[in-house]
N, C-alpha and C positions, 0 to 999 in steps of 0.2 A: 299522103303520097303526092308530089311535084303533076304539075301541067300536065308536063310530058309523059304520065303514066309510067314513070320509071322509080324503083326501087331506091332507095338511099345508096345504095353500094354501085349503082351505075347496070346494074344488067339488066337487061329487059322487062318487061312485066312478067312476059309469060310462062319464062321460066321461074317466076317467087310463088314459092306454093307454100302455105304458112301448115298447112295443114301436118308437116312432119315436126310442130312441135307443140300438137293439142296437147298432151296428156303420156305421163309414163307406159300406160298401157297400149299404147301405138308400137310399133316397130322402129327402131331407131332409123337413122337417116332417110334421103330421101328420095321418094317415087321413081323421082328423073334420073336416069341414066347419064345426060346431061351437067343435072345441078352439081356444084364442088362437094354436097352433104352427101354425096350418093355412097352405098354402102349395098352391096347383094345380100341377101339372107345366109349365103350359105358361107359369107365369111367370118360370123358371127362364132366369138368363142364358144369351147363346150361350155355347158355346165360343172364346173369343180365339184367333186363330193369325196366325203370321207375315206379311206382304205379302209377296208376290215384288213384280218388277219391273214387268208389266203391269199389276199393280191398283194401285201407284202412280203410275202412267200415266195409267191411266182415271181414278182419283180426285185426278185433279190436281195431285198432290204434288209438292215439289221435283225435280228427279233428283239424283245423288250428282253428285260431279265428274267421276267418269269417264263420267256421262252427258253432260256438255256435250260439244253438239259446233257450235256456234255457231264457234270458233275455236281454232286450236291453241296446243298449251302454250307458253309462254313460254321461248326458252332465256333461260341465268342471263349468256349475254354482254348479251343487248337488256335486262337488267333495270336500271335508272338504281342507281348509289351511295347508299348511306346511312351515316349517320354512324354506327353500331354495326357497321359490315362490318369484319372484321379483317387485319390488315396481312398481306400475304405472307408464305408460311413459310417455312426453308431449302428446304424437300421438295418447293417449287413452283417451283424455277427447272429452268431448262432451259438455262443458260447454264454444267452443270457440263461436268466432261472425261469422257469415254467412261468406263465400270467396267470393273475389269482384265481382267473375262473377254471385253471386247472389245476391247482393245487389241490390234494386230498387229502394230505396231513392232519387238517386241523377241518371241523365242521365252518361252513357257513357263518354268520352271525344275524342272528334271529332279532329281530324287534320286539320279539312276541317272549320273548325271557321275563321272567318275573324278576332276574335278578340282575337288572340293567340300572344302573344308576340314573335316578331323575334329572329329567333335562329341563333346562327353561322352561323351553317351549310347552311341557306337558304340564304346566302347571294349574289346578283347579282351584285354588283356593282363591281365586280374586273372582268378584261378579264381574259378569259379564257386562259390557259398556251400552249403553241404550243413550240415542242422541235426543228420544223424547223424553228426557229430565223435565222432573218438575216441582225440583229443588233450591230454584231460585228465590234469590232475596227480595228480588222486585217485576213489577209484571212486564210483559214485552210491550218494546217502545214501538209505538203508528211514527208515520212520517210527519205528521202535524205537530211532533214534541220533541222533532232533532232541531241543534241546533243550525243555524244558517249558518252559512260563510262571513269568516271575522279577517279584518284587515292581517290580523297578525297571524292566521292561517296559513295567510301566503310567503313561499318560500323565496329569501332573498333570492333576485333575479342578476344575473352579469350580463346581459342582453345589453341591456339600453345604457348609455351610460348615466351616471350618478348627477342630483342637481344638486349644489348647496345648498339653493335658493327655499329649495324641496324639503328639507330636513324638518325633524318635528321638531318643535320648542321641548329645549331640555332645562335640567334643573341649572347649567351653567351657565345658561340666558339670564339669573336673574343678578348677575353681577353688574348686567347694565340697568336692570329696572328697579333694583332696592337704592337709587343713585336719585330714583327719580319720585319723590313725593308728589300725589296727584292731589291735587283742594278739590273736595266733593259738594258739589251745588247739588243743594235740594231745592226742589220743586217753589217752599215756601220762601226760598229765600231771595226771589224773585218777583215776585206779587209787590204788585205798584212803581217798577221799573220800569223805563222806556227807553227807545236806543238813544234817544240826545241824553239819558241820562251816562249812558255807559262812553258815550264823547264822539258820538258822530254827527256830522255836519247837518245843518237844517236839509240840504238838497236830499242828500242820500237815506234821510230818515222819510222824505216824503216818496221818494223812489220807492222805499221798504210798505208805504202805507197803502199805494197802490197795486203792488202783488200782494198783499193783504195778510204782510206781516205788521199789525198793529204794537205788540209787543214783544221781546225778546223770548225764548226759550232758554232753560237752566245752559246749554251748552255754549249757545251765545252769551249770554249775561257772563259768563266764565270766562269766554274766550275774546272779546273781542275789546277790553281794555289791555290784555298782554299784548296782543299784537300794536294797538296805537302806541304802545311801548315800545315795538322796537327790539322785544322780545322774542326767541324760539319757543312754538309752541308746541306741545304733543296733545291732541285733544281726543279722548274717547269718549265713544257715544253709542247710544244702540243706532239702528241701521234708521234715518225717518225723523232723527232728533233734532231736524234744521242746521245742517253741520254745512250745509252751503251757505247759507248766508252767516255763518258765525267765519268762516273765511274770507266769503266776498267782500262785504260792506266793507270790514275793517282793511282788505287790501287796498280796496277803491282809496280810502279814507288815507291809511298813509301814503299813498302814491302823491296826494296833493299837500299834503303834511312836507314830502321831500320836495316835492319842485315849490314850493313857498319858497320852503327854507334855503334853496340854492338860489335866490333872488330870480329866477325867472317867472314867477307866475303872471306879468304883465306883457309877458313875449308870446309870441307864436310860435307854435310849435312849428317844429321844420321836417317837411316833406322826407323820407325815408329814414325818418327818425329810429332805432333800434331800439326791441322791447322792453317796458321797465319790470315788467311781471310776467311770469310764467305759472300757472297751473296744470298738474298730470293729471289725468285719469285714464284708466285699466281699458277702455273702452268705448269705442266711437258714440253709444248712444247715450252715455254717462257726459262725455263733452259737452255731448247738444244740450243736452239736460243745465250742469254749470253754465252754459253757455247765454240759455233763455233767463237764466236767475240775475247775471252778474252784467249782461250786457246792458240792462234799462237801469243799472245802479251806478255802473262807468258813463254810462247817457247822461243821467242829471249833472256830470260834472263837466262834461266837455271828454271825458277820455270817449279811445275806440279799442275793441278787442276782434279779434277773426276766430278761426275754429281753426286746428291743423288737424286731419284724423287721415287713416287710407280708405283705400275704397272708394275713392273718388278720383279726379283727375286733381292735378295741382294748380293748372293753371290762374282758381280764383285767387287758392290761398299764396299763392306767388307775387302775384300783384297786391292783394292786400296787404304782404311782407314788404313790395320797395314802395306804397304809398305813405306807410309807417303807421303802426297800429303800439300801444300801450301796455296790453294783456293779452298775452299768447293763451290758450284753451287747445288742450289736444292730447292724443297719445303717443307714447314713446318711440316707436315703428316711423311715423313720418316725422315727427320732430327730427330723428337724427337722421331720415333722412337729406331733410333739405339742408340742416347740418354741413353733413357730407359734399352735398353740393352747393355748399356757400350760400345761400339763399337767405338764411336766420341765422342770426348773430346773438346770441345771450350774453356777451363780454357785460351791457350794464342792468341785468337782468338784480335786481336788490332785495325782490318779495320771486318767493319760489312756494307754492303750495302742492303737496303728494296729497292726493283723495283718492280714500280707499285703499293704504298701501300696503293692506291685509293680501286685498285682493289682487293687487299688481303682481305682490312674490308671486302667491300661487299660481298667477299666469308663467312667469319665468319672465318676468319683466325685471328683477330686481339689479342683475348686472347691466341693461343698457340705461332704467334710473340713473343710477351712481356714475356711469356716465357723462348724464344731461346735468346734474348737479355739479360736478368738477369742473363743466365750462360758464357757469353763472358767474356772478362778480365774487370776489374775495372778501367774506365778511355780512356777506348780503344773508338775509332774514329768512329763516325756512319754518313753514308751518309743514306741520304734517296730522292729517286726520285718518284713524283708523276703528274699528269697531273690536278688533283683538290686537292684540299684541305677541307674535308669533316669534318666531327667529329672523328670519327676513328686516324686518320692524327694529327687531331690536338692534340688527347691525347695521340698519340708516339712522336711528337714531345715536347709533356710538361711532358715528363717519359723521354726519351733520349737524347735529343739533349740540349746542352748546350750552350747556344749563338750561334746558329747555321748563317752561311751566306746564306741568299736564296739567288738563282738567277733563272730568268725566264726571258725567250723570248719575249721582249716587241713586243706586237700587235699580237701574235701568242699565247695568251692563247687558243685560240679555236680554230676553223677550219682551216685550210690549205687554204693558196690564192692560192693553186695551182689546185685546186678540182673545179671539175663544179658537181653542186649539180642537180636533178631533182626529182621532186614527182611526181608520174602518178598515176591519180585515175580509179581503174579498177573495172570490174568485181572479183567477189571469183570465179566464174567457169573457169574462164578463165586465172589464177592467173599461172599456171603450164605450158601452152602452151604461155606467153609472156615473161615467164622467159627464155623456149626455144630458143624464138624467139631472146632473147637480148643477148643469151650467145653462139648462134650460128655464131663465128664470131672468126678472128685470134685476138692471145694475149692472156693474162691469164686474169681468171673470177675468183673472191669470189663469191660465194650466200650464203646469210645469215638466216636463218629459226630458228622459238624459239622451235620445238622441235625434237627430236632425231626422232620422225616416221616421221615428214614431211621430215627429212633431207635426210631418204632414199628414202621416196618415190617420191623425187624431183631427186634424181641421179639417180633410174632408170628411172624415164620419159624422164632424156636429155640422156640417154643411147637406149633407143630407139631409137630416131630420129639420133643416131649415134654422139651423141656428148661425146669425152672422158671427163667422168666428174667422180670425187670420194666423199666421205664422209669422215666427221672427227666430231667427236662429243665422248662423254663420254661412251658408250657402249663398241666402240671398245678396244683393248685389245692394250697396249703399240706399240706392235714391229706393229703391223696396221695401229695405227697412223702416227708412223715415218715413216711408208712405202707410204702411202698415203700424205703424206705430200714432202717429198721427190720426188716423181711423178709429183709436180706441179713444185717445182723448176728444176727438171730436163727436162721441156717440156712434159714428154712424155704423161699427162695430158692438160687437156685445162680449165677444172672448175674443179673448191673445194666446194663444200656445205658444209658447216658449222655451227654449231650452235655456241652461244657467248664463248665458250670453245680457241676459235681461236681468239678472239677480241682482246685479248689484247699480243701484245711481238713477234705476228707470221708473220715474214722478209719475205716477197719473194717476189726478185726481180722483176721489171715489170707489176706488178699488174694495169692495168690502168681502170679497171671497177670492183666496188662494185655494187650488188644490193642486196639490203635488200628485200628478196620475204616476211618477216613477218617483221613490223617495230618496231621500238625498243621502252619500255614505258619510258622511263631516256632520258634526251639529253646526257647525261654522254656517255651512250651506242651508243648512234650514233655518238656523236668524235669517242668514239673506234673502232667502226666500221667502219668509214669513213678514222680513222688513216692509214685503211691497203692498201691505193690506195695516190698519191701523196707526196710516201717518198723521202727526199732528194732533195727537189724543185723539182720532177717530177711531170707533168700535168698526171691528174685522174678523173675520171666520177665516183659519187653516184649516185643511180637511187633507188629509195623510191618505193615499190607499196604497196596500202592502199586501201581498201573499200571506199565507196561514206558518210558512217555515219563515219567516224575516219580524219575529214576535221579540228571539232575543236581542238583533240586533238594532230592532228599532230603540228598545226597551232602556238599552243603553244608551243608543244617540241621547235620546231626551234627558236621560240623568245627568250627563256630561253639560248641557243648553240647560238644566235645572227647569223642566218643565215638567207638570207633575197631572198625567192623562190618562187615563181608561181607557183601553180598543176593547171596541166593539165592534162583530162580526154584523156585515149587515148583507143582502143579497138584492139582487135586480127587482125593484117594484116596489121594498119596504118603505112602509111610511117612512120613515127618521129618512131616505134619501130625499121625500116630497116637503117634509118639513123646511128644506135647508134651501133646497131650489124654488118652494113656493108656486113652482108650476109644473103642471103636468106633462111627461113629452109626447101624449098622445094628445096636445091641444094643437099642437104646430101643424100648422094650415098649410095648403097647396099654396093660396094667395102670397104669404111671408114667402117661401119659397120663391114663386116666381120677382117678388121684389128683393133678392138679396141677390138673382141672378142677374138681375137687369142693374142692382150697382155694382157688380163685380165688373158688369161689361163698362160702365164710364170708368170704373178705376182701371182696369188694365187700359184702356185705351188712353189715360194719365199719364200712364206709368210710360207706355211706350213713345210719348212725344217726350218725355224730358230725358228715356235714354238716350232716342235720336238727337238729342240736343245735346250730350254727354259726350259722346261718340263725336261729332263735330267740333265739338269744344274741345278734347284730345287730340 
């Protein structure tokens, strides 16, 4: 209300009396005589109610119909015809035959007649059906004796669309591979060779002596006089067979073979010079890996190579690209992209090397490959290494390679003689506490899991029981990888979990037990996995654990890999687990514990100064 004590509407106070509009059950308008709301009681309308019958009566009002009574209703026979009345219905004659329930002519019909002809339905002469038969051929199947799910189970899907890349090697693949004769080096035929003997230069054979390749392996002794040739090569090998340095050395080697021979070798090289050599691989940690083998070998000569991979920022490998580097090392993803944005130039690119190009198709790398290749120089030299030979394979080698020389490791296309394989059929509940069990023990452990949550949730369960164990899988962010990866080659780890990210190119030494805690649906994938234990003639344990229904499918992966193994059922606590791990996992101390927490904390706090320095460098 204003100062002045007056109502919004300008009249007085003393006439605003709010009280006539508390509540419907008040009296309508208001008290004052005065006020404009004023209203007396007694001008209030009546009450409205109902007529009955005698007060429309008395007030003269129509009556209803059923008040007329002047004359009776009318029946509908004395009512005259009209033209809308409709015609008679079947339902209105009266001219039908009696209904059968009144019929008396003829008796009823009895059920109960002797002399009714037999119907189906009455028929006795068949036994009666009993669904507990136990007239069976064979006894009833448990759930432990069906078979598992088989690739070719599943129903073509139209969902996703189709890869080419993806296709299985069919029989009309081998029109490119019967073209291609492979020379099979045996083991002996190799003994008392050394690399100056196969024609590389004093530097790069001493480079080779100090990563402590003393003498060649059959893959190299094969391969690395085709290439000082000048030749395409297709080289196969099992996964571990030294196929890096049966590429590197000899690319280092012709790289100064061509700038001899172009009379420059007394010039300097000039500042943003464009690459002579390119190398692919399927994946960032397979680069680092080529990368640490081939860059102390391009050292000894005077050359320089960089890394190109994603998951990084570019701006090192950018600069390293216009201060001009020799040998490119990288994956397809960032190659084409800096490509794209003019940055890498492959115009006199002359050695091209594909590693792993099994496993590149199967990524779906194979179309931006073919790509990278069509912008290299015209004529220039393409090796290609692979462990299979698939469809993918075969139609880079009928696009690039020109009379290429294979060679491959006779009797070592598949697995390792150096590998003791095991399958053990487990429990699913129990699947995380025998992985413990088996990786709780000195030496370095791979575990292998097909997906990125199992991968964690497997490293911290052996994180509990105090086992230093890390992750590596596709989530994590570059500088993580390398950091955890790094961790195992340095000891200060003891297991890597990994998903198939790692399968293929990933070196570290030592390695002498793989277990696959999820088993792989490809035999392909179990070389590769198996590749990562018994490198370099070293002895290595595979250990397989699989459900009690995945017996047939396992059964054939290995026939298809030609591996020939026993499964054995084994449960939580059995000696044959304490054999293989050698340690008990009721030995792991509170002590280990608190020291693997206490380096978890300097590595993360590692980790987090070089992303902060990642982040600014972007």
């Amino acid at each position: 209300m204003p100062k002045n004590k007056k109502p919004a509407g300008g009249r007085p106070a003393k006439n605003f009396d709010p009280k006539y509009a508390k509540s419907s059950r008040a009296k309508p308008g208001s008290r004052s005589a005065g006020h404009r709301g004023y209203r007396p009681e007694e001008a209030e309308a009546p009450r409205k109610e109902r007529w009955s019958r005698d007060e429309r009566v008395a007030a003269d009002r129509t009556p209803h119909r059923a008040d007329r009574d002047g004359r009776d209703a009318r029946r509908a026979e004395e009512r005259p015809a009209r033209r809308d009345d409709r015609a008679p219905r079947s339902y209105d004659r009266d001219d039908r035959a009696p209904r059968r329930s009144e019929r008396d002519e003829r008796p009823a019909r009895s059920y109960d007649r002797s002399d009714r002809p037999a119907r189906s339905h009455d028929r006795t002469d068949r036994p009666a059906r009993s669904f507990d038969r136990d007239d069976r051929t064979r006894a009833p199947r448990h759930d432990g004796d069906r078979a598992g799910f088989r690739e070719s189970d599943r129903r073509p899907s139209s969902f996703y669309p189709a890869k080419d890349q993806a296709q299985r090697f069919t029989a009309a693949d081998d029109v490119v591979l019967e073209r291609l004769e492979a020379e099979a080096i045996q083991a002996d035929d190799v003994e008392g060779v050394t690399f100056a003997d196969l024609g590389l230069g004093g530097n790069v054979v001493r480079a080779l002596g100090e990563l402590g390749a003393e003498s060649p392996f059959p893959i190299q002794a094969a391969t690395i006089p085709a290439v000082l040739e000048g030749r395409d090569v297709l080289g196969r090998g099992k996964t571990g067979s030294g196929k890096t340095i049966a590429f590197g050395a000899p690319t280092v080697e012709r790289l100064m073979q061509l700038w001899t021979e172009s009379g420059k070798s007394g010039g300097k090289r000039q500042m943003g010079r464009k690459p002579r050599a390119l190398i692919l691989a399927p994946t960032r940690e397979l680069a680092l890996q080529i990368d640490r083998t081939v860059q102390p070998i391009a050292q000894s000569v005077g050359l320089f190579t960089t890394q190109i991979y994603g998951g990084v920022p570019q701006g090192r490998q950018v600069g390293a690209l216009q201060r001009g580097v020799d040998i490119v090392i990288g994956t397809p993803g960032r190659i084409e992209d800096l490509i794209e944005q003019r940055r890498l130039d492959l115009s006199e690119v002359v050695v091209t090397v594909v590693d792993e190009a099994d496993h590149m198709c199967d990524l779906g790398f194979l179309v931006p490959v073919q790509r990278i290749l069509r912008r290299t120089a015209e004529g220039g030299q393409k090796l290609l290494f692979s462990a299979t030979l698939d469809s993918g394979v075969a139609e880079l080698v009928e696009e690039f390679l020109v009379e290429p020389a294979v060679h491959e490791v006779a009797g070592e296309d598949q697995a390792s003689s150096t590998i003791e394989h095991r399958v053990f059929i487990i429990e699913n509940r129990e699947k995380r506490d025998i992985v413990a069990q088996l990786a709780n023990r000195e030496g370095k452990t791979l575990v292998f899991s097909r997906t990125r949550a199992f991968a964690e949730d497997l490293t911290e369960h052996l994180e509990d029981f105090g086992i230093r164990a890390v992750a590596l899988h596709g989530d994590l962010n570059q500088s993580r990888r390398t950091r955890n990866l790094q961790q195992l080659t340095s000891g200060r780890v003891n297991v890597l979990v990994a998903t198939d990210v790692a399968a293929r190119g990933i070196h570290v030494d030592d390695i002498d037990l793989v277990i696959q805690a999820d088993a792989p649906d490809e035999y392909k994938t179990y070389l590769h996995r198996a590749g990562r234990t018994g490198r370099a003639g070293k002895e290595g344990r595979v250990v397989t654990l699989i459900p009690g229904n995945r017996q047939r499918r396992m059964t054939d992966l290995l026939g298809r890999a030609e591996i020939d193994v026993a499964f054995e059922r084994v449960a939580l606590g059995d000696q044959m687990l304490f054999d293989i791990g050698q340690v008990d996992l009721a030995q792991a101390t509170d002590e280990s514990v608190v020291a693997v927490e206490l380096e978890e904390i300097e590595i993360e706090i590692e980790i987090d100064v070089d992303e902060q320095s990642e982040e600014r460098a972007s």
